[in-house]
N, C-alpha and C positions, 0 to 999 in steps of 0.2 A: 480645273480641279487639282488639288493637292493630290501629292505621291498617296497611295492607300497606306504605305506600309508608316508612312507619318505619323497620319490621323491612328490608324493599329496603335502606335507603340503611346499615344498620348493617351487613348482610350485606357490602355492598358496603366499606364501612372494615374490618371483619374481613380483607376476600380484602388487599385496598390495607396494609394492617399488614400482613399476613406477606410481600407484593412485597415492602417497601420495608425487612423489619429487619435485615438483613445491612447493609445500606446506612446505616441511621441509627445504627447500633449503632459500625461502621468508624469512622461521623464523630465522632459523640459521644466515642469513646474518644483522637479526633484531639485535639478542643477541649480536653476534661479533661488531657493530658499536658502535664505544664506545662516539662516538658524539650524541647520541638520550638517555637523561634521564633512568638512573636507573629504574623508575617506568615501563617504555615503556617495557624494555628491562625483567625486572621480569616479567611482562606480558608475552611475548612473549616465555619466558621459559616456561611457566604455561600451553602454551597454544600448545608447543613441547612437552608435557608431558601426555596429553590430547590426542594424536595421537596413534594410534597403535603400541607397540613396532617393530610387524613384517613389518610394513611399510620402517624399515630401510633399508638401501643397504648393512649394513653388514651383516645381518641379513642368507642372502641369500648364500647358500653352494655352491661351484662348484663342477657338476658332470658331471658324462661320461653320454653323450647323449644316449648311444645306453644301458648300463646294469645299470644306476644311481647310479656305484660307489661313494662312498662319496672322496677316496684318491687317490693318484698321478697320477692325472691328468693335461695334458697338455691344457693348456688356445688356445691355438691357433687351436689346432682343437675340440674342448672341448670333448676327450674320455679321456678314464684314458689309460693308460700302455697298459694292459694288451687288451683292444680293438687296439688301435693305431698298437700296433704288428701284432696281427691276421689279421685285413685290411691291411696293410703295404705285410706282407710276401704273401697275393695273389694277390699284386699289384692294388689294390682297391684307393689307393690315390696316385692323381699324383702326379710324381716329389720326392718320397717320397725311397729311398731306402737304403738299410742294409749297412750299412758303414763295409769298407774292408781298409786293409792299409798293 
C-alpha cells in the first residue's frame, strides 16, 4: 500500500484540476491567440500564474485504485500490475484472461 497521505494530496489535485479547467483552459486559449494584443495576452499570463499550481491536469499521478501504487499501471483499468494480475488469475474481471500460445 501507498503512504495514505500520497494518494490524499493526489486526490485532492485531481478535485483542484477539474475546479480550476474551465478557468485555465479560457486563459490558455487567451495567451495562445495571437490576434488579441500583447498587453491582453501578458495579462492573461499573469493571471494563469495567479492560479494554483496543483490546479493542473499534469499535475495529477496515475494510480492503482485499489493499493495507490504510484508505477505500472494500466490506464484502462486504472490498477497497476501487480493488482490487475491477482484480480485477473481469480477471474474477478471479465473477459480478461492469461494468454497461452
Amino acid at each position: 500500500m501507498a503512504k495514505t497521505s500520497a494518494v490524499e494530496k493526489n486526490q485532492r489535485r485531481e478535485r483542484l484540476s477539474k475546479l480550476h479547467a474551465a478557468k485555465r483552459a479560457a486563459l490558455k486559449a487567451t495567451i495562445m491567440d495571437r490576434d488579441l494584443p500583447v498587453e491582453d495576452r501578458f495579462e492573461a499570463t499573469l493571471k494563469l500564474a495567479q492560479l494554483p499550481r496543483n490546479g493542473a491536469k499534469v499535475r495529477v499521478r496515475l494510480r492503482c485504485e485499489l493499493t495507490g501504487r504510484p508505477r505500472g499501471n494500466y490506464r484502462k483499468f486504472k490498477l497497476s500490475r501487480n493488482a490487475l494480475r491477482d484480480l485477473a488469475s481469480t477471474g474477478q474481471i471479465p473477459g480478461l484472461v492469461k494468454a497461452s500460445w
